[in-house]
C-alpha positions in Angstrom: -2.2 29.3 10.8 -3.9 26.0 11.7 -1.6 23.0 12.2 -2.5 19.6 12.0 -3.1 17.2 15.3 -4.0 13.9 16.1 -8.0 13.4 15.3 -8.0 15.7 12.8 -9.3 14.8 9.4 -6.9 15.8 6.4 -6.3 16.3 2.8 -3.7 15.7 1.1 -2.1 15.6 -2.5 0.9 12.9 -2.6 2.6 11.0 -5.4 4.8 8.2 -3.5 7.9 6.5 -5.2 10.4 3.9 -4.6 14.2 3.9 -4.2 14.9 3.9 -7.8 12.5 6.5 -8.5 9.6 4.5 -10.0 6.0 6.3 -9.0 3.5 3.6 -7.3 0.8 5.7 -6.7 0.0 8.9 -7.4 -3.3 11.5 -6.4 -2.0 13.2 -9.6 -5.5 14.3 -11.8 -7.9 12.6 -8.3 -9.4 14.0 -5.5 -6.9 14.2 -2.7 -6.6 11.4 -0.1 -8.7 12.6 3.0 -8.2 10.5 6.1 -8.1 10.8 10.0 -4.9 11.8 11.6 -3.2 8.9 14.3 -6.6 7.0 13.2 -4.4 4.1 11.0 -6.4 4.5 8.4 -3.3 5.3 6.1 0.8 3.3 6.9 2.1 4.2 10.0 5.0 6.6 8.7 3.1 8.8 6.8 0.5 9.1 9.2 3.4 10.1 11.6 4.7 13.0 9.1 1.3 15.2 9.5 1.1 16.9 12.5 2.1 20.1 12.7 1.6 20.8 8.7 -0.3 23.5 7.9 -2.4 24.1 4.8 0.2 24.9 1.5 3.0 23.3 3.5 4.7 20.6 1.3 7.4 17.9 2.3 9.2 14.8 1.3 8.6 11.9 3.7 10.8 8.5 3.7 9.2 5.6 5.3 11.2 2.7 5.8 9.1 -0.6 5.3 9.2 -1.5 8.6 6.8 1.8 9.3 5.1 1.2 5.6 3.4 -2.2 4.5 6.4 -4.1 6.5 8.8 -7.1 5.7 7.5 -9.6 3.3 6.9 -12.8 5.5 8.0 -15.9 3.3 5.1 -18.1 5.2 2.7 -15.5 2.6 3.8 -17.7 0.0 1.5 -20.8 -1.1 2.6 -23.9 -3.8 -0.7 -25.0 -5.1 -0.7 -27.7 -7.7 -1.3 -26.3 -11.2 -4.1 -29.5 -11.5 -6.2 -27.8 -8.8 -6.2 -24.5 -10.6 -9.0 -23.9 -13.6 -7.6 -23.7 -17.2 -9.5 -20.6 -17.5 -7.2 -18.5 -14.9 -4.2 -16.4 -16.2 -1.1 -17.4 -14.6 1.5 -15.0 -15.9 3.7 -14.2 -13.4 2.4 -10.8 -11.8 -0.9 -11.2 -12.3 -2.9 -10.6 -9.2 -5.7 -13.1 -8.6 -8.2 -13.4 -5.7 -8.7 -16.6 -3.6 -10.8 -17.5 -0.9 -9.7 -18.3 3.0 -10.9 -21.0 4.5 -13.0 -19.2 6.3 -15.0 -17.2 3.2 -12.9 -14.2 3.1 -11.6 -13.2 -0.1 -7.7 -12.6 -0.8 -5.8 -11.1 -2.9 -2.9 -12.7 -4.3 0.3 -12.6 -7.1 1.6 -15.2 -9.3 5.3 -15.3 -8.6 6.1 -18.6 -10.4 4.5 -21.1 -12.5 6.1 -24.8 -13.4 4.3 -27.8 -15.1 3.6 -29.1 -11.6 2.6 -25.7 -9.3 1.8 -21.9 -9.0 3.1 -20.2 -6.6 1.0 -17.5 -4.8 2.3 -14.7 -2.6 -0.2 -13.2 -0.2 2.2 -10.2 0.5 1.0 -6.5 0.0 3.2 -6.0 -3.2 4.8 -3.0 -1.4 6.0 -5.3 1.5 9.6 -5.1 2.0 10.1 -1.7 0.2 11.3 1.4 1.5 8.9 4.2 0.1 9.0 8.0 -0.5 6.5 10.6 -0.5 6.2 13.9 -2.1 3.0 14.9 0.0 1.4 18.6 -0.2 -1.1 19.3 2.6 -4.9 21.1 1.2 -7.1 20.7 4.2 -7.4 20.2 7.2 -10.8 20.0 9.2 -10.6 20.2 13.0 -11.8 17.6 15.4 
């Protein structure tokens, strides 16, 4: 059998989890993920888990934050003033909102607190900080 190496492209089915169980994402009823191999199109610790697979194999894979979306950095985290935020804008706490950079680019952000004075905005992937798991089965694999 063919076993995966770096530069191949790859399918895969996957449903990943964190440490009290709770699924975060899923390919469950999609198309399977289909990336590059060592490319970093995908976190660092599952991209690290595929080589030598073959097609069929399954595993489970921990990645520790560090190796998935990393720590949450505290300087992610923005008070604006609730005056300089439309009416019009949900601000429950956990909704995700997009703002723009100073330079144009658009971010996405959450709403992690709301007084009568401010919003607070966290600019952390909402995975940041977590440990994940990954029940991963390998369907294809097409040679470099």
């Amino acid at each position: 059998m063919t076993q995966v190496k770096s530069g191949d492209t790859v399918a895969i089915h996957y449903t990943g989890t964190l440490a009290d169980g709770a699924t975060f994402d899923s390919s469950q009823g999609r198309d399977p993920l289909e990336f590059t191999v060592g490319s970093g199109q995908i976190i660092p610790g599952l991209d690290k888990a595929i080589p030598g697979m073959e097609v069929g194999d399954k595993k489970v894979v921990d990645v520790p934050a560090d190796e998935a979306y990393g720590q949450a950095d505290p300087n992610a985290r923005q008070a604006v003033p609730r005056a300089d935020i439309p009416a019009d804008i949900p601000l429950d706490i956990g909704t995700q909102l997009q703002v723009q950079t100073p330079t144009g680019q658009a971010m996405p952000v959450t709403v992690i607190e709301v007084t009568d004075e401010q919003v607070t905005l966290d600019a952390n992937h909402p995975l940041a900080g977590k440990d994940l798991t990954f029940a991963i089965e390998l369907v294809e694999i097409k040679a470099a």
